[in-house]
Backbone as a ProteinNet text record, in pm:
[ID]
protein_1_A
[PRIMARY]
XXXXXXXXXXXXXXXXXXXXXXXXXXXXXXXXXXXXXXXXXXXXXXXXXXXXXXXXXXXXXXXXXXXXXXXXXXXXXXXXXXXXXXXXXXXXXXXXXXXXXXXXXXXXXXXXXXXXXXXXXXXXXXXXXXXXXXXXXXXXXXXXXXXXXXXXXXXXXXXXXXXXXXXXXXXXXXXXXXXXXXXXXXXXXXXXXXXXXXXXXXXXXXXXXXXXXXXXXXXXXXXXXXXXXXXX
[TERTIARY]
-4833.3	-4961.4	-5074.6	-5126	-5307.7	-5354.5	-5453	-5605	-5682.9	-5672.1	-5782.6	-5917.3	-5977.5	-6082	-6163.1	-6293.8	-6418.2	-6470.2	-6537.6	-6621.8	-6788.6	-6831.3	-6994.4	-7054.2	-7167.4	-7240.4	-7285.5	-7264.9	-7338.5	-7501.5	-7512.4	-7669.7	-7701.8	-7821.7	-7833.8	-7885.7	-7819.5	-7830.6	-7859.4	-7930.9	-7935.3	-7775.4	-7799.8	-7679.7	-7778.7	-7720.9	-7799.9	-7676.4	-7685.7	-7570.5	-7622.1	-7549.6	-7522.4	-7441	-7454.4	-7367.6	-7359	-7251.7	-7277.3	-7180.9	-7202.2	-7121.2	-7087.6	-7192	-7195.2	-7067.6	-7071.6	-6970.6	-6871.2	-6747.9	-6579.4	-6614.1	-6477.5	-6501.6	-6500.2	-6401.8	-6370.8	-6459.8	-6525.3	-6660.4	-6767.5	-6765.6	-6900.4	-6761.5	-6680	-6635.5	-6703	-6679.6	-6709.8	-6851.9	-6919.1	-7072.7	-7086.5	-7022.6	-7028.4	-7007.7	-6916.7	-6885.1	-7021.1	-7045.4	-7222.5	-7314.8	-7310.3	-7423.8	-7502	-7608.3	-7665.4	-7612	-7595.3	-7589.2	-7448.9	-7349.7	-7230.5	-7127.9	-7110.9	-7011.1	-6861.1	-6769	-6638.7	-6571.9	-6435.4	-6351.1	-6320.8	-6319.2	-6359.3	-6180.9	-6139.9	-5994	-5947.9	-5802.2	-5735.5	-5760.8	-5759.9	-5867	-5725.2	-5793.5	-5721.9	-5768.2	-5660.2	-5664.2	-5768.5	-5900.9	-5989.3	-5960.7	-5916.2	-5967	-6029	-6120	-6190	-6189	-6146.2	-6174.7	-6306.8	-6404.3	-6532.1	-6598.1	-6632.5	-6665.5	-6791.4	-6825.4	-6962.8	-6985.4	-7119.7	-7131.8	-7095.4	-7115.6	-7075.9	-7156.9	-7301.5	-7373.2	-7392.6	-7351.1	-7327.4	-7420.5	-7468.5	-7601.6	-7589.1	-7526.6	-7479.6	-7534.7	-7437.8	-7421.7	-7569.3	-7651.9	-7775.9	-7931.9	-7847.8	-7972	-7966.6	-7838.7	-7812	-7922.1	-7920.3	-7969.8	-8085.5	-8146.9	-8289.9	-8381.7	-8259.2	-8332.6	-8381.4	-8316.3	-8356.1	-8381.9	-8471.2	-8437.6	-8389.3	-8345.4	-8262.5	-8143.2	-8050.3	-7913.2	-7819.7	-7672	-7595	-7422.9	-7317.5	-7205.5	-7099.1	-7022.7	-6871.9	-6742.9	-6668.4	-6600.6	-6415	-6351	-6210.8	-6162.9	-6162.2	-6125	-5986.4	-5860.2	-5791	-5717.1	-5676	-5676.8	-5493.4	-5472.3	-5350.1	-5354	-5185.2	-5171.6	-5235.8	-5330.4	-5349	-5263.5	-5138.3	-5057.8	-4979.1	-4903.3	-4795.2	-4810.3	-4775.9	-4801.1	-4955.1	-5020.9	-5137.2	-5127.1	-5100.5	-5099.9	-5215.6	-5282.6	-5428.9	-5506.2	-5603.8	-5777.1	-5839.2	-5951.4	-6114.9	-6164.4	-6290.7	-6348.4	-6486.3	-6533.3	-6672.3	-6713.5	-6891.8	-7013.4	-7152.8	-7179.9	-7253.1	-7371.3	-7503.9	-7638.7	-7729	-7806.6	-7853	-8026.6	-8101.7	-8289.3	-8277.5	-8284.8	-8310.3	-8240.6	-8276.3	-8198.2	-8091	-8153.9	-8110.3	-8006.3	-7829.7	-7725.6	-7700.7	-7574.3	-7505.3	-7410.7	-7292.9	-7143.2	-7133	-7098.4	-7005.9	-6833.5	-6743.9	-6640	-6547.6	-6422	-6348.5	-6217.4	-6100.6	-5939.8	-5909.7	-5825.3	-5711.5	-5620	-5551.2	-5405.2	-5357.8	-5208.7	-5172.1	-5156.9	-5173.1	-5149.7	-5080.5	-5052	-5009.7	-5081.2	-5130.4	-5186.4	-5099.3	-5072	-4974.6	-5001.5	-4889.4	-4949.7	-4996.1	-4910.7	-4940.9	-5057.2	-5172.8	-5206.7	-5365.7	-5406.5	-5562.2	-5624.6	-5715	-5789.7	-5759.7	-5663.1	-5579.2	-5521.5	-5493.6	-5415.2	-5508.8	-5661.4	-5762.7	-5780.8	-5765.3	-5803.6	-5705.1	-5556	-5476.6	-5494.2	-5558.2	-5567.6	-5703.9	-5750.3	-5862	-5808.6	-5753.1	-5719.8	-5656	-5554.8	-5498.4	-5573.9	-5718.6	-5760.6	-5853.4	-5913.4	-6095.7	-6220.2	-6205.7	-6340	-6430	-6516.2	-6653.4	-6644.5	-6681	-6648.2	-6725.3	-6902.6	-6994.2	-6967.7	-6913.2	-6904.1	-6792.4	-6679.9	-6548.5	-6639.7	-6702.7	-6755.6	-6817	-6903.1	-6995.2	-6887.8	-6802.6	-6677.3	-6631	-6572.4	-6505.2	-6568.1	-6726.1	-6803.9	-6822.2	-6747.8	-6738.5	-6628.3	-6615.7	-6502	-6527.5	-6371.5	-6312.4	-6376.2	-6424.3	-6477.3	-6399	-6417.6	-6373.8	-6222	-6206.3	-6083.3	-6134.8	-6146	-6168.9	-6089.8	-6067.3	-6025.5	-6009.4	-6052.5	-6076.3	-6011.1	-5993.8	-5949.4	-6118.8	-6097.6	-6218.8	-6166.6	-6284.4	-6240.4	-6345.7	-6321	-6472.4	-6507.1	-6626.5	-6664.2	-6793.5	-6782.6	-6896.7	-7007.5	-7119.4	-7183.3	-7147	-7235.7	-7162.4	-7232.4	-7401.9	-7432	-7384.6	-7253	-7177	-7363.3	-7445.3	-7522.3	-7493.4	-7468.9	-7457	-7300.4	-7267.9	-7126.9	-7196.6	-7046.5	-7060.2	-6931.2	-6928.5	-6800.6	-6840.8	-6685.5	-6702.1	-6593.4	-6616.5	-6531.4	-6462.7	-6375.6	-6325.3	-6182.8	-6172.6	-6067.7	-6117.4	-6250.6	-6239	-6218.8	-6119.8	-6101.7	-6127.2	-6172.7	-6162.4	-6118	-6044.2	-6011.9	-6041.8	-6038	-6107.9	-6029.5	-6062.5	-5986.5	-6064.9	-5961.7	-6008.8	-5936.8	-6013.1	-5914.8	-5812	-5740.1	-5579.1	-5550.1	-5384.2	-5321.1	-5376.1	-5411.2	-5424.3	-5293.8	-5287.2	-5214.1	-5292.7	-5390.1	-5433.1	-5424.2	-5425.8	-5376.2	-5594	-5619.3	-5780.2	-5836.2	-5795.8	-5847.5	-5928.4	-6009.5	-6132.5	-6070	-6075.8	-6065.3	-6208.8	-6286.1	-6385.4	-6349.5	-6303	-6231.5	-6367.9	-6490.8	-6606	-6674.1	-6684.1	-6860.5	-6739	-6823.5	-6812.7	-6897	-6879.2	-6969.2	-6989.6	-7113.3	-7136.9	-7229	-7152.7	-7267.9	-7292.8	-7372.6	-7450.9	-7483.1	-7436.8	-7477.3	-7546.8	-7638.2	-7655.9	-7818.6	-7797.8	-7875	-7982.3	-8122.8	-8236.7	-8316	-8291	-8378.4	-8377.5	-8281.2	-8288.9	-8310.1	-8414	-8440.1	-8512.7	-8541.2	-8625	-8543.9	-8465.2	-8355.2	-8277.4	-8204.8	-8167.3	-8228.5	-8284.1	-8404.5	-8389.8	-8374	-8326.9	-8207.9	-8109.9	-7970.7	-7972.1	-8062.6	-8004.8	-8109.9	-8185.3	-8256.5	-8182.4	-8090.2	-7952.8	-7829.5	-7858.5	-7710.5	-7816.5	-7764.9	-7776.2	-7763.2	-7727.9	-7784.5	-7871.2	-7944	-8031.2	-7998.1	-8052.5	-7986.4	-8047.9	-7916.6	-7923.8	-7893.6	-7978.5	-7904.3	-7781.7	-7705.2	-7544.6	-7452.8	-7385.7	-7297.6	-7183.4	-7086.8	-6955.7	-6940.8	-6976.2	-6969.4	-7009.8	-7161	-7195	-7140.6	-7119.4	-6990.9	-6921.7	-6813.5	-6716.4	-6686.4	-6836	-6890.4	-6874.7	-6954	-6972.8	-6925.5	-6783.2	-6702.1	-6608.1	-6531.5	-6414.6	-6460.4	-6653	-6632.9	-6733.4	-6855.3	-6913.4	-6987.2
-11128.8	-11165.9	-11099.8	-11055.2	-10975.7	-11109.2	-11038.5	-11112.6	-11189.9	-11267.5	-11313.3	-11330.5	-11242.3	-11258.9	-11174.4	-11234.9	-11163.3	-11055.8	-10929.6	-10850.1	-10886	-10836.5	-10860.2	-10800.6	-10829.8	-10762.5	-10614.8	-10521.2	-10382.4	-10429.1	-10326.3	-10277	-10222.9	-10204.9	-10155.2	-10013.3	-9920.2	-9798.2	-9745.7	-9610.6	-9556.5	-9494.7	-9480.3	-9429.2	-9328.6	-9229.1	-9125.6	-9083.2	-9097	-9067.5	-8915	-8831.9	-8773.3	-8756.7	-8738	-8787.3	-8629.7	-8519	-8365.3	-8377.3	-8305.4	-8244.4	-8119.3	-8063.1	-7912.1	-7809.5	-7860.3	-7851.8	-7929.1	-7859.3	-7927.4	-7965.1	-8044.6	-8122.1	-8013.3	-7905.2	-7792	-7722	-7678.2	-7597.8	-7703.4	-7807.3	-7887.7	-7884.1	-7922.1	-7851.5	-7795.9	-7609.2	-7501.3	-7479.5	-7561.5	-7564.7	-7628.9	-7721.1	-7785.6	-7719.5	-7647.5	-7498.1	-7442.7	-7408.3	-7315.7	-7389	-7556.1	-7617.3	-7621.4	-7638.6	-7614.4	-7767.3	-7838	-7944.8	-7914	-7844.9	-7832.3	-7951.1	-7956.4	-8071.6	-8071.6	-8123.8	-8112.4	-8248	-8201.5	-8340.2	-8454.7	-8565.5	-8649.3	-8705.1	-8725.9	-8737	-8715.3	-8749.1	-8735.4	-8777	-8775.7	-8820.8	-8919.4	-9060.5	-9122.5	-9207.6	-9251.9	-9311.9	-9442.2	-9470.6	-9604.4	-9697.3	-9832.1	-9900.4	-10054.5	-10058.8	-10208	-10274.9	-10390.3	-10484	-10595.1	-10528.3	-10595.5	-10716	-10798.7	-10973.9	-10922.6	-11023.3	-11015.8	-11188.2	-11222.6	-11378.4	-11330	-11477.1	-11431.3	-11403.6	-11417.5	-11291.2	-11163.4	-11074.6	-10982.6	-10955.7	-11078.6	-11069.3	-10918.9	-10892.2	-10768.6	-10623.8	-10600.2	-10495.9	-10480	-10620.3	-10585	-10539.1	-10645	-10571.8	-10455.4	-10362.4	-10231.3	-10159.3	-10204.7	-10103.8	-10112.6	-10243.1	-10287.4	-10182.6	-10170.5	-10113	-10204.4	-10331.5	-10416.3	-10388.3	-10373.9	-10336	-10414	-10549.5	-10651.5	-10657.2	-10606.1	-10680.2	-10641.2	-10727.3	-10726.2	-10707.7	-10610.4	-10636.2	-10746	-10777.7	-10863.2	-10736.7	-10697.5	-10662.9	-10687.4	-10648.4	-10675.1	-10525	-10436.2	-10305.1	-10301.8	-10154.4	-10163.1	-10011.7	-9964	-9806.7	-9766.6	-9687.8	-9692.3	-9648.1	-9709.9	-9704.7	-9824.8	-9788.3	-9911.5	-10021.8	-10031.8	-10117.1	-10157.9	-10270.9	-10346.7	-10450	-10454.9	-10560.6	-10498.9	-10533.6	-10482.7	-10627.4	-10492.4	-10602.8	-10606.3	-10499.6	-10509.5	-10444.5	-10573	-10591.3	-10628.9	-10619.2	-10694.1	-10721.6	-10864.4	-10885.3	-10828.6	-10756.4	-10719.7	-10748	-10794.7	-10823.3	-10704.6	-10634.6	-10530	-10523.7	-10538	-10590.5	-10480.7	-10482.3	-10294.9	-10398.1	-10317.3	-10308.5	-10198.9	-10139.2	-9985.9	-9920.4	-9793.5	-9715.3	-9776.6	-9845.2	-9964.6	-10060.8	-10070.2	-10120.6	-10176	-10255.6	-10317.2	-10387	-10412.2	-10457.5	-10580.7	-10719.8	-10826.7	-10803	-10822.9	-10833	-10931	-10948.3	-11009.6	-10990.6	-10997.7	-10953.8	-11044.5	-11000.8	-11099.9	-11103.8	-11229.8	-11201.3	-11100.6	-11076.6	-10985.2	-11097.3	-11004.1	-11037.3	-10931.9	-10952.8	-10806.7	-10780.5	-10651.6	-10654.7	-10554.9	-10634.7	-10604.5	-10691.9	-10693.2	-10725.9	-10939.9	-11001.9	-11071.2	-11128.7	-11038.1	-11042.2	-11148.5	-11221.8	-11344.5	-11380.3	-11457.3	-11489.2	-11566	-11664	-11783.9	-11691.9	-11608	-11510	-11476.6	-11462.7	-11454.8	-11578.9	-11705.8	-11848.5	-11845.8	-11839.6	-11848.6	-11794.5	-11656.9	-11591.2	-11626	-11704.4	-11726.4	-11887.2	-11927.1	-12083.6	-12070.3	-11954.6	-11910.1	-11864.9	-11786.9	-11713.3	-11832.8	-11746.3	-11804.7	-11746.8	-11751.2	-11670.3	-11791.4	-11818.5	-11881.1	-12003.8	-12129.8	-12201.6	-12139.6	-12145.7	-12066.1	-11963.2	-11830.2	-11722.7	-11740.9	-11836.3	-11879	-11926.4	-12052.1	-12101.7	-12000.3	-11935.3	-11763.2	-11691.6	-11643	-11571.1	-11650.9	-11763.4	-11888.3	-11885.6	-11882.2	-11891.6	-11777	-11636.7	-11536.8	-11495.1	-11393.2	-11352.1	-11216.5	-11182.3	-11029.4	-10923.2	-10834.9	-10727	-10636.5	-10572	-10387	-10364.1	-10259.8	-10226.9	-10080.3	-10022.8	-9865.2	-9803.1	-9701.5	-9635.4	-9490.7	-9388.4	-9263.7	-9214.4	-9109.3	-9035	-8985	-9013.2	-9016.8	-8900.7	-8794.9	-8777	-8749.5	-8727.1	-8790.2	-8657.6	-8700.4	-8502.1	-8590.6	-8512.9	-8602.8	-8427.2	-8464.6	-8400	-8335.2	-8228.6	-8217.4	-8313.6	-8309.7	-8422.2	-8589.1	-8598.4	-8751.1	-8828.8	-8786	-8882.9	-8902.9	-8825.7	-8850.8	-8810.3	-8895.6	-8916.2	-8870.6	-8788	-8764.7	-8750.1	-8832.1	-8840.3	-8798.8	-8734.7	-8643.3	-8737.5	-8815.4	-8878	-8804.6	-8816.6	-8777.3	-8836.1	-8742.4	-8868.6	-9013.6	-8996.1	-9117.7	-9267.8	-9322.8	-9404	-9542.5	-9599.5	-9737.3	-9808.2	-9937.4	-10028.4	-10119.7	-10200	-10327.5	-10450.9	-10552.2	-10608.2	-10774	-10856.3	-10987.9	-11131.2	-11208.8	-11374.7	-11365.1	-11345.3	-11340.3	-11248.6	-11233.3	-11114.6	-10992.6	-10911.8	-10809.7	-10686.9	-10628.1	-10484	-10362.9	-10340.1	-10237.6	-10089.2	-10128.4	-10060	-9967.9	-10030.8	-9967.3	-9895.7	-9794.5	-9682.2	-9582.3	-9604	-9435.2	-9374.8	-9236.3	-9165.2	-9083.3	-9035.7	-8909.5	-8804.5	-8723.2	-8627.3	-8512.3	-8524.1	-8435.3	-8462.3	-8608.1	-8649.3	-8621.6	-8606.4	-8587.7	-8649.4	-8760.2	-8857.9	-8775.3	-8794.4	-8736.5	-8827.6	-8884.1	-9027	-8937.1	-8951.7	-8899.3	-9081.4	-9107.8	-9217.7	-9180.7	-9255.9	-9268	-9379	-9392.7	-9526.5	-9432.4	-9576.7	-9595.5	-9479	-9435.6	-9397.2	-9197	-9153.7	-9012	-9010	-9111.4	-9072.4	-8904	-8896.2	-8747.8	-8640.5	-8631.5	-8526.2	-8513.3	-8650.2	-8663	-8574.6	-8609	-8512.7	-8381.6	-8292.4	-8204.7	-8117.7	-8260.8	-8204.8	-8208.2	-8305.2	-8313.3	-8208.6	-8128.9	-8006	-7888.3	-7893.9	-7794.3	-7768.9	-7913.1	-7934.6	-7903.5	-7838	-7767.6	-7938.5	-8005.3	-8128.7	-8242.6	-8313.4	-8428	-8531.3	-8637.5	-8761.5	-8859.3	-8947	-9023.1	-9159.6	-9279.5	-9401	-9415.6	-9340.4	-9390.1	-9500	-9560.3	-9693.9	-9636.5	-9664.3	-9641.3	-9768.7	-9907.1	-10008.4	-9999.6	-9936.8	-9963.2	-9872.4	-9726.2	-9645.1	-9682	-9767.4	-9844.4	-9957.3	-10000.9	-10163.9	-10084.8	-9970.9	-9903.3	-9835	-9817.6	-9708.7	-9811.3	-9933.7	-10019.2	-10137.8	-10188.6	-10306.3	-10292	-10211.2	-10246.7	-10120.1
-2955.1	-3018.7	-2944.3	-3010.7	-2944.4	-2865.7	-2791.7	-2669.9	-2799	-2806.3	-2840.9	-2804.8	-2683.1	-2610.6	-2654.6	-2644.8	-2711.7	-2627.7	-2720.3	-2565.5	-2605.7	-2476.7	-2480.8	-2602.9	-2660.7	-2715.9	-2665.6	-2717.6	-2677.3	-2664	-2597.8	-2611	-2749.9	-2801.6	-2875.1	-2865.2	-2971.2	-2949.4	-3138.5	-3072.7	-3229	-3273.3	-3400.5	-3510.8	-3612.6	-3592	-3701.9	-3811.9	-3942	-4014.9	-4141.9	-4129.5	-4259	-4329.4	-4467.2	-4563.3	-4622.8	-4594.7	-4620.9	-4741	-4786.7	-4968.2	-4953.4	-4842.1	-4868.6	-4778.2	-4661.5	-4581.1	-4568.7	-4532.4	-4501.9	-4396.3	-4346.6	-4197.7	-4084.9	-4165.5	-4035	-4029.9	-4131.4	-4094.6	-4034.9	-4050.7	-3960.3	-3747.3	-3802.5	-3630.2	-3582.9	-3673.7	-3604.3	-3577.5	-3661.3	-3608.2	-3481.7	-3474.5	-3329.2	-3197.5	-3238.3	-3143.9	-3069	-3173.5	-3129	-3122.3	-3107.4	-3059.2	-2950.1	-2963	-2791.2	-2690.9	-2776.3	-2692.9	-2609.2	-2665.7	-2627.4	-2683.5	-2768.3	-2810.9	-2822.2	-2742.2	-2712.9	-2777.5	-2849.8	-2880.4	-2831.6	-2841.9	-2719.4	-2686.5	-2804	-2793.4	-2933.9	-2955.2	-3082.2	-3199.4	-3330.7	-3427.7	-3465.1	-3526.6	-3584.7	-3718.3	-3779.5	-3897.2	-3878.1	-3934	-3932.2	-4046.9	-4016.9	-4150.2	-4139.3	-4241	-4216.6	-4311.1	-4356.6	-4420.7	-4427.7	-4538	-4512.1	-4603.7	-4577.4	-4600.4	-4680.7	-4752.3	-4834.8	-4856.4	-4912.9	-4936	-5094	-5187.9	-5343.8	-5435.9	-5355.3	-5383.4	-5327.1	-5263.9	-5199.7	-5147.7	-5029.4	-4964.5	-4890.8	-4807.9	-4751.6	-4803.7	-4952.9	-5046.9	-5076.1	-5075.7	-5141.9	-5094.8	-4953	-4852.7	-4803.4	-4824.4	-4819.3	-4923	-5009.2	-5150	-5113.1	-5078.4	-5092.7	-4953.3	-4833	-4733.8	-4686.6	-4647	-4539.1	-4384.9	-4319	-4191.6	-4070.6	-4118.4	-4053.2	-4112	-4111.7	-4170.2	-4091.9	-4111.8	-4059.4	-4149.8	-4076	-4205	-4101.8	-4151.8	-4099.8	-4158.8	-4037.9	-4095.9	-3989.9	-4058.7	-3958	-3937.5	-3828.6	-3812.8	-3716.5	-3745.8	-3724.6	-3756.7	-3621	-3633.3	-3695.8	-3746.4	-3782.9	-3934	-3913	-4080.6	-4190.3	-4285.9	-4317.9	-4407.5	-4415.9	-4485.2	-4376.3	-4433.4	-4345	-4248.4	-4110.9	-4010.5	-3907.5	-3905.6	-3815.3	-3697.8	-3623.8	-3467.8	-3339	-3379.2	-3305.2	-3410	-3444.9	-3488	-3414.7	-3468.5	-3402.1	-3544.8	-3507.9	-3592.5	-3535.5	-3603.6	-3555.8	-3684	-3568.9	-3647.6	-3605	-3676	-3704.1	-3738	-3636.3	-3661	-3659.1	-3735.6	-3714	-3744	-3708.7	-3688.5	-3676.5	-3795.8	-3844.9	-3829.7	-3739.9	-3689.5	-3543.6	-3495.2	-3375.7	-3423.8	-3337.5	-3399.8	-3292.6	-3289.9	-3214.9	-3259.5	-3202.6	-3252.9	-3151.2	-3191	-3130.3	-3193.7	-3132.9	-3131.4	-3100.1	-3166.3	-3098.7	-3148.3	-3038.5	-3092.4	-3176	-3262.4	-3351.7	-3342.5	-3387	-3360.9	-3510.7	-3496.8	-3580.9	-3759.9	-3816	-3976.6	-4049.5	-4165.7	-4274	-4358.3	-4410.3	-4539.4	-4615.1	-4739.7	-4849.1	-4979	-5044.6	-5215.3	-5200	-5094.2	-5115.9	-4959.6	-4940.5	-4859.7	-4939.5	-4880.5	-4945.1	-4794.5	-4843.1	-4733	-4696.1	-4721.7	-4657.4	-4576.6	-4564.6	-4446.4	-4331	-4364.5	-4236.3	-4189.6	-4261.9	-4237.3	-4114.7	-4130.5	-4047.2	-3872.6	-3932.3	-3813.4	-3746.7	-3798.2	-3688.8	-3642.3	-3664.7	-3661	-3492.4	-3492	-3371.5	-3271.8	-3309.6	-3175.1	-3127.7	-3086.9	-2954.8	-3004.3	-3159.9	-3203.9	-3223.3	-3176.1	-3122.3	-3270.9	-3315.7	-3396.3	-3511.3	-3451.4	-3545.1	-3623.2	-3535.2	-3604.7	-3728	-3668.5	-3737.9	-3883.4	-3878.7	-3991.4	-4079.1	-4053.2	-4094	-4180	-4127.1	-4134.8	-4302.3	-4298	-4376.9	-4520.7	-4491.2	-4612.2	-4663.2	-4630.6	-4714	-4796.8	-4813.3	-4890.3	-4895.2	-4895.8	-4863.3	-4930.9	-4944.6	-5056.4	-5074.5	-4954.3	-4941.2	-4866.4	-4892.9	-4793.8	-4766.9	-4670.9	-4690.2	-4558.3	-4584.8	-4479.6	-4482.3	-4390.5	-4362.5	-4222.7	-4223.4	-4086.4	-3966.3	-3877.4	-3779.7	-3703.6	-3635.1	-3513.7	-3423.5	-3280.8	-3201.5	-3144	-3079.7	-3004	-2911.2	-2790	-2723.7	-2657.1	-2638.3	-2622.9	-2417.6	-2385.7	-2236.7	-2134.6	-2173.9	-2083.7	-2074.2	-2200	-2225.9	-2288.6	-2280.5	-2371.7	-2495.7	-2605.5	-2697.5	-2735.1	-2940.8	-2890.1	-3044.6	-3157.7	-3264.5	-3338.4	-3415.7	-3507.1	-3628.1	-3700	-3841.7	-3890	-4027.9	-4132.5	-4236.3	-4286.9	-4383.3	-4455.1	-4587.4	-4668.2	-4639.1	-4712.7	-4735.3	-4875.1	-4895.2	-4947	-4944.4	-5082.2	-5109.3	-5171.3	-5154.7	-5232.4	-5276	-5389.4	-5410.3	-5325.5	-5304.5	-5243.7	-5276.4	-5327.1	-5385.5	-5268.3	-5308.2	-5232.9	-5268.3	-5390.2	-5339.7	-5432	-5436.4	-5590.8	-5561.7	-5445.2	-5408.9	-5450.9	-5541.7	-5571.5	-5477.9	-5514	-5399.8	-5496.5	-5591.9	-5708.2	-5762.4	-5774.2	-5777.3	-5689.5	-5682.8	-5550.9	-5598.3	-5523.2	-5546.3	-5397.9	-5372.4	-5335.6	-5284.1	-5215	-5205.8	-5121.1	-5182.7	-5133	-5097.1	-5163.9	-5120.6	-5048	-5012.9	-4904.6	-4765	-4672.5	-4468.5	-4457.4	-4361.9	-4274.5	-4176.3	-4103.8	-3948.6	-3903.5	-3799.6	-3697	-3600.6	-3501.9	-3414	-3379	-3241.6	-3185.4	-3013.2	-2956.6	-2857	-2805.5	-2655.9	-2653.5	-2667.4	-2701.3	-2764.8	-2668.3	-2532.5	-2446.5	-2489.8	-2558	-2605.8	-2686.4	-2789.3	-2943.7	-2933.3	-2824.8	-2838.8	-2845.8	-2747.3	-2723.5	-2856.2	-2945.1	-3027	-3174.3	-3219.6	-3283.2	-3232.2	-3133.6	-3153.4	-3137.2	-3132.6	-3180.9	-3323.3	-3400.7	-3528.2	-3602.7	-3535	-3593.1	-3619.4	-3512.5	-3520.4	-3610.4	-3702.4	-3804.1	-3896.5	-4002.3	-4142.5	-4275.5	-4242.9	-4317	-4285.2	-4383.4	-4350.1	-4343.3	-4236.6	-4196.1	-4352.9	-4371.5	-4433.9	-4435.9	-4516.2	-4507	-4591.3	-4524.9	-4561.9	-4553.5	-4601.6	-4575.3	-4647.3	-4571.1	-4628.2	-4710.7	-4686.3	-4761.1	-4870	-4890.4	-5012.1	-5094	-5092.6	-5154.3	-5179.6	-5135.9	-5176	-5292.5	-5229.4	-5355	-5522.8	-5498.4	-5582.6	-5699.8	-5599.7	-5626.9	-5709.2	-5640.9	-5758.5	-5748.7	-5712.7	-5798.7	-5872.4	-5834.4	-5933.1	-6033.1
[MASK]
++++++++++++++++++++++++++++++++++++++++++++++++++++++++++++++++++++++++++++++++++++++++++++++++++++++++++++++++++++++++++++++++++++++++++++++++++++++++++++++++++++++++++++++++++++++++++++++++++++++++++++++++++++++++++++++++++++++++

């Protein structure tokens, strides 16, 4: 069985995202190549996937659209394959003030997701860990939305200030309280994510790494793509 032990809250740090059409993942690499900042692979790229909560009005989905500059997502992440027995998650909670983010966390024990996978299956798994009662209750009064998952891989800059990941293949599923098939899949085989993260104190420096990439930063959400894409 996984730690059930929580980690600290991060600091908060910026997240700069673009959402490119125009370039493949391998050609945004090779740009990285000739960056001034110097940007090197940080390690091996792997499979991401999250399962993300909404209220039943999709308070979440909506303060996305609206451009709230307070909101927060819930989601359950878990690197791998995404079907079958998943034996290390986290539940992270995801608080952003603008460009300014920050992640709480905490391990889970293991679950499966498959056809007969519901939220009586997350009820369970929190019943077992040490996730805080509050957040537990928070958690309880939502319900499952999304399923998505994409291949990541990381690249960190040479001075290690800044850190930049390129997304791709990325897919979504719908995903309901129970009777999950998994059968409603969008696919985006054209958009590349590119985060550019680092703390609040290089917004300057930052700015002119992102003068150097050939696309414009955008408010991107992989969530709301998703909402989009098989539910609504």
């Amino acid at each position: 069985m996984s730690s059930s032990s929580s980690s600290p809250a991060q600091e908060l740090r910026y997240e700069r995202k673009f959402l490119v059409t125009d370039y493949s993942a391998s050609e945004i690499e090779q740009m990285l190549k000739y960056h001034p900042a110097g940007f090197k692979e940080l390690f091996y790229q792997r499979r991401i996937n999250n399962i993300y909560f909404d209220t039943l009005g999709f308070e979440s989905y909506y303060g996305n659209v609206e451009g709230d500059t307070e909101r927060s997502k819930t989601r359950i992440r878990w690197y791998g394959d995404t079907f079958g027995a998943i034996n290390k998650s986290t539940l992270e909670f995801k608080i952003k003030s603008g460009l300014l983010g920050k992640k709480n966390t905490f391990a889970l024990s293991p679950f499966t997701v498959n056809i007969n996978f519901s939220k009586q299956e997350i009820v369970q798994v929190l019943s077992t860990g040490n996730v805080p009662t509050q957040i537990k209750n928070n958690l309880l009064s939502m319900q499952p939305s999304l399923l998505n998952s994409y291949i990541r891989k990381y690249f960190i800059s040479d001075d290690k200030k800044f850190r930049l990941t390129i997304d791709q293949e990325l897919s979504y599923y719908r995903i309901a309280y129970f009777g999950n098939t998994f059968l409603n899949k969008s696919v985006d085989h054209r958009s590349v994510v590119v985060e550019l993260k680092y703390d609040a104190q290089y917004e300057t420096t930052a700015k002119e790494i992102g003068n150097h990439l050939p696309f414009a930063m955008t408010k991107n959400s992989k969530y709301l793509q998703g909402i989009e894409r098989v539910l609504f």
